[in-house]
N, C-alpha and C positions, 0 to 999 in steps of 0.2 A: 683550550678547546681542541681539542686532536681530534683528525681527519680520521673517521675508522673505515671510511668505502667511498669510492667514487664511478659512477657507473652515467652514460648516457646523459654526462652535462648535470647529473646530479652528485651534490655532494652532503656525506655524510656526517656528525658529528655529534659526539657524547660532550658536557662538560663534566672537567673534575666536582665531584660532589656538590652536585645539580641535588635539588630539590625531586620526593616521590610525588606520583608512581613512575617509573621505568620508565623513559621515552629516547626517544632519538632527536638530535635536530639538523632539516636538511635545509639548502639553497637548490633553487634552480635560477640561473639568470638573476633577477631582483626578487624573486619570491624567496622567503623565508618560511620555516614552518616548524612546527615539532607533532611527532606519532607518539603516541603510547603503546608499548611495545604490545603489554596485555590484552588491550581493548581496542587498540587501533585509532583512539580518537583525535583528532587532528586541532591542531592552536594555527591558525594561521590561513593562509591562502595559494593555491598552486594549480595550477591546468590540472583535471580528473588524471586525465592520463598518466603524468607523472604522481599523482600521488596513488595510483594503484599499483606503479613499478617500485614504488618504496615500499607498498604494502606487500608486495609480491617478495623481494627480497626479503622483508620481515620475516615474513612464513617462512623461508627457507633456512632464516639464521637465530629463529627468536631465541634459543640456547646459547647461541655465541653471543650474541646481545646481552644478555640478562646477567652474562658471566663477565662480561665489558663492564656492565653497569655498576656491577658488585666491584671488580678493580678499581673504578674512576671514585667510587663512593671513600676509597679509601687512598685515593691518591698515587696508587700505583699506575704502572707501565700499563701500557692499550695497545694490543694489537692491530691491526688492521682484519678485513672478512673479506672473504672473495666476493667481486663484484655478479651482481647480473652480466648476463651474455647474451 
């Protein structure tokens, strides 16, 4: 499960060839959660706040994301994406 972003006490993570559609899976503190990159829809539980700073960075990265995804699906190397600021 490799770390791709860490920003503001949240942290990011793809699994290697995870199950579709597309998502992400983050922690904050004891929350756990996963986004779908596409549709944005959320599995889990997280303060609004922080889940609109993940969906925030979504927006900003969903290309680098999507192109993470397609690596991890086939068990290659995963970058890291610059964090929120």
């Amino acid at each position: 499960m490799p770390e791709i972003c860490r920003f503001f006490g949240i942290i990011i993570f793809l699994y290697w060839k995870d199950h579709n559609p597309p998502h992400i899976h983050f922690t904050y503190g004891d929350y756990e959660c996963s986004i779908s990159v596409l549709d944005r829809i959320v599995d889990g539980q997280a303060p609004a706040k922080v889940i609109a700073k993940v969906n925030e960075w979504v927006d900003l990265h969903e290309a680098e994301i999507l192109s993470l995804w397609e690596k991890a699906q086939k068990g290659e190397k995963i970058e890291k994406i610059e964090p929120l600021k």
